[in-house]
N, C-alpha and C positions, 0 to 999 in steps of 0.2 A: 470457414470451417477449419482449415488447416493453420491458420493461427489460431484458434482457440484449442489445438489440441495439442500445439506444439508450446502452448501457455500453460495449458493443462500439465506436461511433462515437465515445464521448466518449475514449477511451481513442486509437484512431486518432489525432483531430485534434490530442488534446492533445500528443500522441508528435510530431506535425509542427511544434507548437507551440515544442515547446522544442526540438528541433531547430535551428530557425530561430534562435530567439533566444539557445539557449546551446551550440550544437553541429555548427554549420555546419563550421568551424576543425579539429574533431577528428577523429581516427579511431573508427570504429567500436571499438575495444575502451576509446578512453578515453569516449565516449558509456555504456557498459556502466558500466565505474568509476565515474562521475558519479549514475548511475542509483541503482547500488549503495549508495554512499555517503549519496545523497538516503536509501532506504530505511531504512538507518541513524538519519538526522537523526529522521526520524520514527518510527520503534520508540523511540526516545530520548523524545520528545516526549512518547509513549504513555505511558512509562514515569513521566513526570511526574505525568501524567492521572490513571492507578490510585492514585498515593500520594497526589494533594489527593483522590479520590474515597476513599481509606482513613483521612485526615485523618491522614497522617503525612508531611505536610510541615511546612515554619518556617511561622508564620502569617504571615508576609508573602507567603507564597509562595500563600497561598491566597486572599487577596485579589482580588476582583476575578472570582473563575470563576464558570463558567454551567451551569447543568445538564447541557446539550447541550457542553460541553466533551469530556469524553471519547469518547463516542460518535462525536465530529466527527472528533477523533486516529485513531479506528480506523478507521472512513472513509478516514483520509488514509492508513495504513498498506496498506489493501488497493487503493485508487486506484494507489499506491506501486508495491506490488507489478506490477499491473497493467500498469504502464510499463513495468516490469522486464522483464516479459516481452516485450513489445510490440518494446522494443529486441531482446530473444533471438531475434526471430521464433517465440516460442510463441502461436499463437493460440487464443481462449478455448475454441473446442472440447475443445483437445487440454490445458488447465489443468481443464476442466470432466469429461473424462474421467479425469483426474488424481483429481480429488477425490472420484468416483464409485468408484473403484479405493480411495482410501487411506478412504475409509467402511467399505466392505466389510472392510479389512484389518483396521480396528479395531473393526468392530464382534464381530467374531472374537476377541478378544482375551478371555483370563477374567483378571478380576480380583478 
């Protein structure tokens, strides 16, 4: 409970955060785009993560990673998200019953 509420407030500030610094200027659906866009960069990033973590990148490209690389990207991917919605005005209740709902659904599922 007290990480979800201290997620809750990091996710708050930071939304005001960039606001402020990248989003004053715009309108609320190009804030959204922006948002959007960012989550993109980083599913990208992710993306990279998994192939030096499979060792199927050019070896220059693996230079230099750190254990906690990946796991950092995915972090960032759900931080990500997390703005996402924050701009949508979805708050984590209503994602947290989301995912409570989309469990169930699959755990129903026969495969």
């Amino acid at each position: 409970m007290e990480f979800r509420n201290s997620l809750k407030n990091f996710i708050k500030e930071e939304s005001l955060r960039l606001k402020k610094k990248f989003g004053k200027n715009k309108t609320q659906s190009e804030r959204i785009l922006a948002r959007t866009a960012k989550l993109g960069e980083e599913y990208g990033e992710l993306c990279n993560e998994v192939l030096a973590f499979l060792k199927d990148q050019r070896p220059e490209k693996l230079k230099g990673k750190k254990e906690n690389d990946l796991t950092d990207e995915i972090a960032d991917v759900i931080i990500t998200t997390l703005l996402l919605a924050d701009i949508l005005n979805i708050d984590m209740e209503t994602i947290e019953s989301s995912l409570k709902r989309k469990i169930k659904k699959i755990n129903k599922r026969k495969y």
